[in-house]
N, C-alpha and C positions, 0 to 999 in steps of 0.2 A: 707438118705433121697433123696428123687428125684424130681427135677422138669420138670414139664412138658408143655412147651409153647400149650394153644390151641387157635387156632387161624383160624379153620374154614376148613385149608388144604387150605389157598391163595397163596400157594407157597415155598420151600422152598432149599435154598443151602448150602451145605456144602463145607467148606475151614477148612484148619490145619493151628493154630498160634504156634507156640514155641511148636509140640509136644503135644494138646489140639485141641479137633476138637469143632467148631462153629457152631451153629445152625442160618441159618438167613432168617428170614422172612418179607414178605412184608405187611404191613399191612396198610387197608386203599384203596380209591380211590384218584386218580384226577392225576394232569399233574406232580406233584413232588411226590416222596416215598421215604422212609427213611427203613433202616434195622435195625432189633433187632437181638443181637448175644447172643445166650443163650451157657454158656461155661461149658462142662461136658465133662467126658469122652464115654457114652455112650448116642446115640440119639436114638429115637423112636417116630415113629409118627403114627397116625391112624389120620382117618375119625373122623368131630367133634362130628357126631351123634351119633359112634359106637365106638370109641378107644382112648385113652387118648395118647398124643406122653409125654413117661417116659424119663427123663434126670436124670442120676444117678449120684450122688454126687461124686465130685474127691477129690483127698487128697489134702492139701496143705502143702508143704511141707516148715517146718522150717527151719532155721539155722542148722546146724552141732554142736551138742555140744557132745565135749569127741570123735569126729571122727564116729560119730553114726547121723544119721537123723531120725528125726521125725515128724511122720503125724499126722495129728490131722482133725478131721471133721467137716464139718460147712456146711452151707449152705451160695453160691456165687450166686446170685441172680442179672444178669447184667439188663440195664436199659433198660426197655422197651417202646416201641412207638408206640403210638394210632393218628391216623388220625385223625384233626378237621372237625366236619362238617359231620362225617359218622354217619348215619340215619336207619343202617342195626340192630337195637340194640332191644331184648337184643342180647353183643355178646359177646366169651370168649376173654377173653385176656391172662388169664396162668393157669397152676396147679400147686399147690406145693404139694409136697410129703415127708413124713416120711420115713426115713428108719428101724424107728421101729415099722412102721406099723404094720407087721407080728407077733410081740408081743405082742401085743395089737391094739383096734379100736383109733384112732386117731381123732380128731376134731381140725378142722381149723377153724380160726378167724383174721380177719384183722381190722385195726382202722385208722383213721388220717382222713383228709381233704378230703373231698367225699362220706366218709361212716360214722364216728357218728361226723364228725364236717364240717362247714359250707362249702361248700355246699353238703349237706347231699342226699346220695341216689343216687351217682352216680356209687359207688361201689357198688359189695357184693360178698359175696363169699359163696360157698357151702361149708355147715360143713363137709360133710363126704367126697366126695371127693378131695376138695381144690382148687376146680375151681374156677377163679377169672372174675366175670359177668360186662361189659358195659351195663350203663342202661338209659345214658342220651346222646343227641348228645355234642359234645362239643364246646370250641369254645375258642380258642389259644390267641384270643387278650387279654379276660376274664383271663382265666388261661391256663398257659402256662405249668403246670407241675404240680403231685399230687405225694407228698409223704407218703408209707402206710408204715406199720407195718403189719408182717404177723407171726403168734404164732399157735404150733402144740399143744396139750395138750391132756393126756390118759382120760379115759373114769370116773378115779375121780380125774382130776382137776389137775393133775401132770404135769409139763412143761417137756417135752419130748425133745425140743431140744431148742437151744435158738434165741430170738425173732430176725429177721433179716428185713432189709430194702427193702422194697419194690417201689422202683421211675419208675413213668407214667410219658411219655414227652410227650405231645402236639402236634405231626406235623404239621404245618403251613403249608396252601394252600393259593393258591391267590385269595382272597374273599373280599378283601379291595382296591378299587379306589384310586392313591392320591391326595391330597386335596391341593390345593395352600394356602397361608397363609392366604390371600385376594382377592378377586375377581377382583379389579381394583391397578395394580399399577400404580406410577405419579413419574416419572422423568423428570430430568430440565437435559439441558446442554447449553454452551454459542453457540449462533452464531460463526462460522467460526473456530467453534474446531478441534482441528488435529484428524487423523483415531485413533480410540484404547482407545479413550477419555472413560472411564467408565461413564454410565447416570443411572441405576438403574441394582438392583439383584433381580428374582423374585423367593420365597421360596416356596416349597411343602415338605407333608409328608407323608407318606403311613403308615398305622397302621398294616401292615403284619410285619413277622420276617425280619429286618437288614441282616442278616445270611444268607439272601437267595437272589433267583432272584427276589421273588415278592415286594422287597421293591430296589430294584436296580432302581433310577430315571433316567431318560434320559430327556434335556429339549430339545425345539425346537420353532422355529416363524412359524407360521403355513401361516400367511397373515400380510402384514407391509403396509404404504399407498406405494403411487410411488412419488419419487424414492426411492429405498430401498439403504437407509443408515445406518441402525444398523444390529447387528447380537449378537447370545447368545449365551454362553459356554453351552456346554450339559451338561454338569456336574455338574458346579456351578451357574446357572442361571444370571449369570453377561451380561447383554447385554451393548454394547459396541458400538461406531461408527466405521462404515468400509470404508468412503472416505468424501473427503471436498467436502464443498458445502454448508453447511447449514447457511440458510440465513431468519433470521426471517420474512425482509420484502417478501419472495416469500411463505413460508410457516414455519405458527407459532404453529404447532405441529402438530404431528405424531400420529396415531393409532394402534396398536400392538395385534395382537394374538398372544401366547403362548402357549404351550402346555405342558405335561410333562405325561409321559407314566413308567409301572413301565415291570419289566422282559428285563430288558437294550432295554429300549423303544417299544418292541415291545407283552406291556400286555396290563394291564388298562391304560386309559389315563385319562387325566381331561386338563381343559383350562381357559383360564384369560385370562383380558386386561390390555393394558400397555399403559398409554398416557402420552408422551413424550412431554413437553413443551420447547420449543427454548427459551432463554433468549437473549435479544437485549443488543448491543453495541452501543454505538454512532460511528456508519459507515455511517452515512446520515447526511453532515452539511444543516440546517435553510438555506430558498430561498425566498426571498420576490417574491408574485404575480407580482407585477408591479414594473417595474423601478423608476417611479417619482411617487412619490402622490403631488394631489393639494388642499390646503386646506385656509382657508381665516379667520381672525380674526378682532372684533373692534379694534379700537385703545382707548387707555386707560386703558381697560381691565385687569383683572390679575386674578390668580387664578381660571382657568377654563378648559378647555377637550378642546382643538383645535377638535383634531381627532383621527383616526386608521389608524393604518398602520397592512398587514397581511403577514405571512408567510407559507411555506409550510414544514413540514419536516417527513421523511418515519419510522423513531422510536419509540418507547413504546409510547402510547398515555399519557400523563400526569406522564412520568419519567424524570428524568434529562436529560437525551438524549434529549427528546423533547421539555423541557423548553427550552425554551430565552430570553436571556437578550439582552435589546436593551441598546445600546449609541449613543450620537450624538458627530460625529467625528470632523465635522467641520461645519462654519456657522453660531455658536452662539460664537461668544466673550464674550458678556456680560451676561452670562446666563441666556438669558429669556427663556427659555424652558425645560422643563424637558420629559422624557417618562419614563412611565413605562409598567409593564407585564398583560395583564390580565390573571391570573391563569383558566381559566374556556377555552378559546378559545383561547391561547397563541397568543392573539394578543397584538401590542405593543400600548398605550393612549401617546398622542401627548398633553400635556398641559404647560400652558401660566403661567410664573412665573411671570415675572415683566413689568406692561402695555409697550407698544408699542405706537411711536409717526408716524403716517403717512407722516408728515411731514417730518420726519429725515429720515425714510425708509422707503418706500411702500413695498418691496417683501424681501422677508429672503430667500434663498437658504442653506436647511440643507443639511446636508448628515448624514445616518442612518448606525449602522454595528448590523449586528444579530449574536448571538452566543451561545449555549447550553449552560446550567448551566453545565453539565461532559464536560469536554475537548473530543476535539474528534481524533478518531484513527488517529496515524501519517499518518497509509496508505492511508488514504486517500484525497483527491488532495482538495484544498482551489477551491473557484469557486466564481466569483464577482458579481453574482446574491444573494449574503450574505449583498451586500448593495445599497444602493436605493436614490433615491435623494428626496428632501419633498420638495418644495414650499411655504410658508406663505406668503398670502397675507393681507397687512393690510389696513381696510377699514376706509377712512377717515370717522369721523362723527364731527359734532359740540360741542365745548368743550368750557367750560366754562370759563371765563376772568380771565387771573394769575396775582396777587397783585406783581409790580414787588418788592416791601419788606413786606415782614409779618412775626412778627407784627412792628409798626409803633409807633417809642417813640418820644414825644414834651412833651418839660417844658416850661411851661410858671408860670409866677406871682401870689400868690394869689389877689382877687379881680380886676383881668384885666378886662380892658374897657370890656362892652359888644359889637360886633359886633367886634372884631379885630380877625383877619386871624392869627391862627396861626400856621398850616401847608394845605399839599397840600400832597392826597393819587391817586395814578396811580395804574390801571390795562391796561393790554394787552390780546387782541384776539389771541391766537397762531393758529388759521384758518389763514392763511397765505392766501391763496385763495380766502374767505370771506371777503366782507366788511361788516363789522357788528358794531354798536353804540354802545357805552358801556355808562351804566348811573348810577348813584350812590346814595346810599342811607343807612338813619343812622337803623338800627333794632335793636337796642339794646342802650339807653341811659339814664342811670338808673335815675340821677337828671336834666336829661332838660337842660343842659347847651352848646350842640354845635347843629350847625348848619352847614350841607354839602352841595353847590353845586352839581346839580344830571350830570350837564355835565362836568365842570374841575375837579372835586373832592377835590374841594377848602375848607378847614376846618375853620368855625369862632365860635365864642361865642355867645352866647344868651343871657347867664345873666353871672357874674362876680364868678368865682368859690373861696369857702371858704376850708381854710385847716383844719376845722376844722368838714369838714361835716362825717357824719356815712358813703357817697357811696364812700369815699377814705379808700383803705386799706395799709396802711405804705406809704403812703402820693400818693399814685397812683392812678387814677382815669381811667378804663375801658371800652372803647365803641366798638361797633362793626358794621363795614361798609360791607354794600352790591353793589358789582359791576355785573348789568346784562346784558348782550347783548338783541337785537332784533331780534333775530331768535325766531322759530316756532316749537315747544316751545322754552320760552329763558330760557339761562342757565346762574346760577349765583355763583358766590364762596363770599367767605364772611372773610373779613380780621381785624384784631385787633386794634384798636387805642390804646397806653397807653400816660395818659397824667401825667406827673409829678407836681404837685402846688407845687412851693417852697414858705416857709413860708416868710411872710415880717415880717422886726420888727415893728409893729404898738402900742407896746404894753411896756409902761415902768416899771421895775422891781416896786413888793410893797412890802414892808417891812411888818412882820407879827406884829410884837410885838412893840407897842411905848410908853413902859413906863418898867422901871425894879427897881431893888436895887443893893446898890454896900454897899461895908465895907468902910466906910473913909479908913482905914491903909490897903493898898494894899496890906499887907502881908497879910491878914483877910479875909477868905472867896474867895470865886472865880467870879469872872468876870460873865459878862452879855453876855449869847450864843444869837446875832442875824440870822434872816432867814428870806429870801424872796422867791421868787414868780414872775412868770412871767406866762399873759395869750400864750405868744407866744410859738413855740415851737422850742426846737431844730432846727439849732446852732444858732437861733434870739435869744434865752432865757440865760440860765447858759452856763459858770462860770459867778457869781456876782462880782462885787468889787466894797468894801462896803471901805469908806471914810470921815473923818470927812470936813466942808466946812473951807478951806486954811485958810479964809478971818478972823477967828477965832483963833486968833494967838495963846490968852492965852489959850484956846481950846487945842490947838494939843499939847503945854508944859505939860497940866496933864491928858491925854486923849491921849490913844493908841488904833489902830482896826487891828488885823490879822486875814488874812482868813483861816478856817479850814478847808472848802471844794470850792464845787462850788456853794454852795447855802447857806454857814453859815459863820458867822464871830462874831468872841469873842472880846468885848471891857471891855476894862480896865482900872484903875487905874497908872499915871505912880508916881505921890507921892502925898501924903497926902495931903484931900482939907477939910475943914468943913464943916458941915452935912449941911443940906437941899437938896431942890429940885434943880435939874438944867436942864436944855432942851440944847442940844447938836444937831447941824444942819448934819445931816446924810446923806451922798450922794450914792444912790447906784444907778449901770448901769447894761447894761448884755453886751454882746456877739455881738450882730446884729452886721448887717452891715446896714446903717451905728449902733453905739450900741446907743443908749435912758439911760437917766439917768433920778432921779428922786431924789428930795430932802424934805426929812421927816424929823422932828421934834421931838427927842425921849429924853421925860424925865425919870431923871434917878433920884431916891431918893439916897443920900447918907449919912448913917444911923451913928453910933457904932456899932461894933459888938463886942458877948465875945470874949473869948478864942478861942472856936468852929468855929467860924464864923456864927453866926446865929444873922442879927441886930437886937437891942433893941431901946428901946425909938425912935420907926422913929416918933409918932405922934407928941412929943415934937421938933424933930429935925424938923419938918414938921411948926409948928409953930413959933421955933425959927428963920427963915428965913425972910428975910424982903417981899419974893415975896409970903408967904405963904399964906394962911386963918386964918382968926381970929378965935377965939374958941366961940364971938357971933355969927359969920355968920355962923360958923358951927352949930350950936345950932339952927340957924332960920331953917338950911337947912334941919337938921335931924328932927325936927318940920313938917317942910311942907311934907316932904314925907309920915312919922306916920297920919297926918290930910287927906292925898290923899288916903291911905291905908284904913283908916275907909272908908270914904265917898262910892269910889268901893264897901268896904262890904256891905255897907246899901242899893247902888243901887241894888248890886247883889241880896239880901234876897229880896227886895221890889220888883222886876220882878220874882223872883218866884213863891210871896205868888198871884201876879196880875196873872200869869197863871194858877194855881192852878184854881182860883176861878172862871175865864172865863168860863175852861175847864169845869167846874162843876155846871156851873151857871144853862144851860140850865135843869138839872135833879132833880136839888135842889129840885122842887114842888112833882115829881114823881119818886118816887124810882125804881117803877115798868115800868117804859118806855125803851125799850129794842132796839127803832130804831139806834142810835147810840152808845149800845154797841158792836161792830167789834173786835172781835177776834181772832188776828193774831195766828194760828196755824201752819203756814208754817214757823213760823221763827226759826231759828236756836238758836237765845239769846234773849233774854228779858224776853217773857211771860206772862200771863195774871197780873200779878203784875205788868209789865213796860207797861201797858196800857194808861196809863196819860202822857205817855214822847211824845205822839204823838200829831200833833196839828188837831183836829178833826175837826178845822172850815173851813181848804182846804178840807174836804169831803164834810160838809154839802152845801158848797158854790163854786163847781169847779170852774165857772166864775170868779172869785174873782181875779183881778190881784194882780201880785207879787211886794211891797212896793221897790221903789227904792234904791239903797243904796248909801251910800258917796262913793265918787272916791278911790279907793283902798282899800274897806272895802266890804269886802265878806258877803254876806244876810247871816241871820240866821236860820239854818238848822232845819226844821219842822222833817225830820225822824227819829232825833237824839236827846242826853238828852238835855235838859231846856239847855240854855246858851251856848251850845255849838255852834263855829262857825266853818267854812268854812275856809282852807286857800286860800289864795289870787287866784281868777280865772287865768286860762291862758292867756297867753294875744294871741290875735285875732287872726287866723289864715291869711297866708299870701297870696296873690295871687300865689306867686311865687312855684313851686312847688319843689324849692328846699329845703324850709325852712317847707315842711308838718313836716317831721322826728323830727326839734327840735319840731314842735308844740306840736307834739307826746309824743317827750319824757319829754316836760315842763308838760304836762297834767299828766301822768303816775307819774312824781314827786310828783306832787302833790297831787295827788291822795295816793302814798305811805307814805305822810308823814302827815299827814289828821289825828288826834289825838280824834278829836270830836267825833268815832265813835266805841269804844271799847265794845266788845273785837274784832268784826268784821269788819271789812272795805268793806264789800260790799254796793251801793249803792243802795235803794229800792227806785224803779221808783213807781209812783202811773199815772197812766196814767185815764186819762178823756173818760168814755167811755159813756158821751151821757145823757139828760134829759128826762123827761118826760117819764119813764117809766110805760108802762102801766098794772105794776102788782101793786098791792095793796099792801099796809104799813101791817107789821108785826104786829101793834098795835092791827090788828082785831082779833086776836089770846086772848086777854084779856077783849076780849066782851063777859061777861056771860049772857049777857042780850039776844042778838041775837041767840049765837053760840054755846049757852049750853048745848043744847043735841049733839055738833058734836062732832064725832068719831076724834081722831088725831093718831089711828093703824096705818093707811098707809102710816106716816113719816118715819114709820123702813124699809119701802121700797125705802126710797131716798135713805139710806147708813149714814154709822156713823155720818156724820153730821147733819142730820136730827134726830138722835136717840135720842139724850141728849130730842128735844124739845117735843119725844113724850112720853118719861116718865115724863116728866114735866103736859103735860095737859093729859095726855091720862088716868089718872086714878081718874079725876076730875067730 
């Protein structure tokens, strides 16, 4: 079999490998070409139009076996190459040939990738000859190589020789640009980097063949700004710095073209930019603008903005490099001042901690230090325009009169003289410079009881103070003094009085209980618990001690008193006395200074008791006595009470059945007279059933005055049921207005302990609103004679209280 390269006649040479001669052709246009070595022993070529070039099969020769070699036939089919991009088409690319042609007609067939699979049609081949047809331009990035199959076969279907490989490679021309990764790169480097410092790598790729020159990159900086400080490896696109210098504050980034060229730089090219950003150091320390600031404050003052102070500094605009932190170095001992940052204009606020007195200081001399929040470069040098000197001035103004003590404690006595001085309250001008009056006054005195001179500040009494009043809280009593100068306007401060009332003992202990029972036989039952009471208070009042009277001799021999506490004391039996009553003279004191005693009279019954100790027979023990009561006067007594008991009933039924009948006199003749039935619908208790508990004759008669009552006998309550009374009035109110409070709270007692008015204690006022009203009596509403044909529909236009009267006549 033979194969035959055709290829148009675009050239061809021969060379001898090992003893085999080479057929090699150039196939294709452009600036690179590639050869195809077709390997036979015999070459032959013609014209593409008119001669086929036949390449006749060589032997290959085997191994040696048994000392004998052997050839064997095939078809060696080396790999052929097609120019991308050629447009000259259709073109031939080979022939293959049978060498058992001459025996029979031969039919050629090829298959693979180009001819029956994707993409289809770019091959074909002539059946009878075995010409193998270009029929599409190609294109190397696409595909790069086509692998065929190429099969001889006789005229019925017989495989003639066997199937061999047929490989198309691609030649690659330079038809592809390279493309940088990105169109802008951005590199950072620091300020004052050494030469060689790496800042960015810029990447390209070319989509022609690796393998060749068209993908060979070269880079290059085509244009940098001035001065040129970087430079780029051509090879690996690494740009790099090439000398010191760089300095953010002169210039804060760089602009870069780039280039990159492919055929070792000198084919396609393409281009980028490159923007190089300087990164800043703190190489620039904070400079205040001015040496001194001046700046002025009230006096008194606190917590407020004096002022600004500014500085200058050449670093990243709102980086650490360029914050500052301001301190005050010297000037302020006592920390009145504070400064801080303003983050927005790195200026430094100059503000006033704790008021300032003009007096003590008129001017403050600071001193300020500025400093970056980053520490800054050792290299470079301190400079004393980093600190600055501040001035405060402080402006006197007019200040108010200071209490030289507040607050201001005095005890005095309860009920002391009215009109007695019992302290003296001072203020002072701290206007040094000023002469100014200061004058005084009370603004706060809750019961009325001192009185201040407005020039010495001389404290007295008005009325006599009580320790017993509600404006003392744990025996202290509250006022509050005003001292104001006469300046324009004046200024005032306001200072505390506490006044202490110590209690007096005015008040001698009272015994609670003055009568008990005992056991005759001391062993029997338990002793008699006494208890007293004092209105004073602490320490005028308890501890008590309770005492029988000395003078009482046979007293103290059968009669013993220990005290249990500081307000109780247990008496006893000291041996067996006979029953009856006996009154025992009691002496009890308290505490005071000086201490009050008091002496009571406490009978004590002295019974039998059983076993238990519970006495028996005290009545007979009660009459056996020679000081006792007789059992006829007891009889008269218990008499008269039962006789007093009736008679009260009789009064009480006989004032009922007389109200009753009052109340119901006036209706008796007419049932139907409707003027003074009033029914209370807003009350909460009673109801039309407790209509008669009311006395109707203070309606019909407002004028009517109120019946006077005996002296400490409260009138009788018309709001409330029959018989019901009043507790005893308050008594009068006082002029004084320290004594409003108890009036208050006598009234309120009384008011809460008010029985007559169940289940409610509200009081219903009936108040007098006026005679002679000029509407007409309700009675005309019962005049059939006049009124008979009147309509009463438009009473349900009054509202429910007029309803009831117009289903009453409205259907009449």
């Amino acid at each position: 079999m033979r194969l035959s390269p055709c290829l148009g006649g675009r050239g061809f040479s021969m060379f001898r490998n090992r003893g085999h001669k080479f057929l090699s052709q150039t196939v294709g246009a452009g600036r690179s070409s590639h050869k195809i070595l077709c390997r036979n022993e015999v070459i032959s070529a013609t014209p593409q139009d008119k001669k086929v070039h036949v390449l006749h099969l060589w032997h290959q020769r085997d191994k040696a076996i048994d000392g004998m070699q052997r050839f064997k036939r095939a078809w060696v089919i080396p790999t052929i190459s097609v120019s991308e991009n050629f447009k000259m088409i259709p073109s031939q690319v080979v022939q293959i040939k049978s060498d058992k042609q001459y025996k029979s007609s031969v039919i050629y067939s090829i298959k693979g990738p180009g001819v029956d699979e994707e993409p289809k049609g770019i091959f074909n081949i002539n059946k009878t000859t075995g010409i193998v047809y270009l029929n599409a331009v190609l294109d190397r990035e696409k595909i790069d190589r086509f692998k065929l199959r190429a099969f001889a076969l006789d005229s019925d279907g017989l495989t003639l020789e066997d199937p061999t490989d047929l490989e198309i490679v691609v030649l690659d021309q330079n038809d592809n640009r390279p493309v940088f990764s990105q169109a802008l790169f951005r590199g950072y480097v620091l300020e004052n980097a050494i030469p060689g410092t790496l800042v960015v790598q810029v990447i390209a790729t070319d989509a022609d063949d690796a393998n060749t020159d068209n993908a060979q990159l070269k880079y290059s900086i085509i244009h940098q700004d001035s001065p040129e400080m970087f430079s780029i490896n051509q090879d690996t696109g690494e740009i790099r710095t090439v000398q010191v210098g760089l300095d953010r504050e002169v210039v804060g980034s760089y602009n870069l073209t780039v280039q990159v060229a492919d055929m070792m730089g000198e084919g396609l090219s393409a281009t980028a930019r490159a923007v190089i950003s300087i990164g800043d150091l703190n190489d620039n320390a904070p400079l205040f603008t001015q040496e001194e600031f001046v700046m002025d404050v009230p006096e008194q003052s606190s917590r407020l903005d004096i002022g600004r102070v500014s500085v200058t500094d050449r670093d990243l605009r709102a980086s650490p490099n360029w914050m500052v932190k301001y301190s005050i170095i010297s000037g302020d001992p006592q920390g009145a001042f504070s400064i801080r940052t303003d983050t927005q204009t790195n200026e430094g606020i100059l503000s006033l901690v704790k008021p300032l007195d003009h007096e003590t200081m008129a001017i403050h001399n600071l001193t300020m230090f500025a400093e970056n929040e980053a520490p800054l470069l050792p290299s470079v040098p301190r400079t004393s325009r980093s600190q600055a000197r501040i001035k405060v001035i402080v402006k006197n103004l007019n200040e108010p009169p200071v209490f030289s003590e507040n607050s201001i404690m005095v005890r005095v006595k309860e009920r002391i003289i009215p009109g007695s001085v019992i302290g003296v309250i001072t203020a002072k001008d701290p206007d040094i410079s000023l002469t100014q009056e200061i004058r005084y006054s009370l603004v706060s005195d809750p019961a009325n009881w001192l009185l201040v001179d407005a020039q010495s500040g001389q404290i007295g009494t008005r009325y006599s103070m009580e320790r017993k009043s509600p404006f003392l809280q744990r025996g202290w009593y509250t006022a509050l003094i005003t001292a104001a100068d006469n300046a324009v306007p004046p200024l005032s401060s306001t200072g505390t009085l506490s006044v202490e009332v110590i209690e007096l003992n005015d008040h001698a202990p009272v015994l609670w209980q003055h009568s008990g029972e005992l056991c005759s036989n001391p062993h029997h039952g338990q002793g008699i618990l006494l208890s007293a009471t004092d209105e004073d208070m602490p320490p005028q009042s308890h501890p008590f001690h309770f005492q029988l009277d000395q003078s009482a001799i046979a007293l103290t021999l059968n009669w013993s008193i220990s005290e249990v506490n500081g307000t109780h004391a247990m008496l006893e039996l000291l041996s067996e006395v006979e029953e009856g009553v006996y009154t025992l003279p009691l002496l009890v004191s308290d505490s005071g200074d000086p201490p009050l005693a008091q002496l009571h009279m406490l009978n004590v019954s002295v019974c039998r008791c059983d076993a238990v100790g519970i006495c028996s027979g005290s009545v007979a023990a009660l009459f056996s006595t020679g000081t006792g009561i007789s059992l006829s006067a007891l009889i008269i007594i218990l008499s008269s009470v039962a006789l007093l008991l009736v008679l009260a009933l009789l009064l009480l039924l006989f004032r009922y059945t007389a109200t009753n009948t009052a109340q119901k006199g006036l209706l008796s003749d007419s049932e139907d007279d409707v003027r003074d039935n009033i029914f209370n619908y807003n009350e909460q208790g009673g109801g039309e059933e407790d209509q008669d508990a009311y006395d109707m004759n203070r309606l019909r008669n407002p004028a009517m005055a109120v019946p006077p009552s005996p002296r400490f006998k409260p009138p009788i309550r018309r709001d409330a049921p029959y018989s019901q009374t009043l507790s005893r009035y308050p008594r009068r109110p006082s002029d004084r207005p320290s004594d409003i409070a108890d009036f208050i709270q006598d009234g309120l007692q009384a008011s809460d302990s008010d029985p007559s008015v169940p289940p409610y204690d509200t009081a219903l006022i009936y108040d007098y609103e006026g005679e002679g009203s000029v509407a007409g009596t309700l009675s005309s509403i019962l005049s059939s004679e006049e009124d008979s044909d009147q309509e009463y529909d438009y009473l349900e236009e009054w509202g429910p209280r007029f309803r009831r009267l117009a289903e009453m006549y409205g259907n009449q």
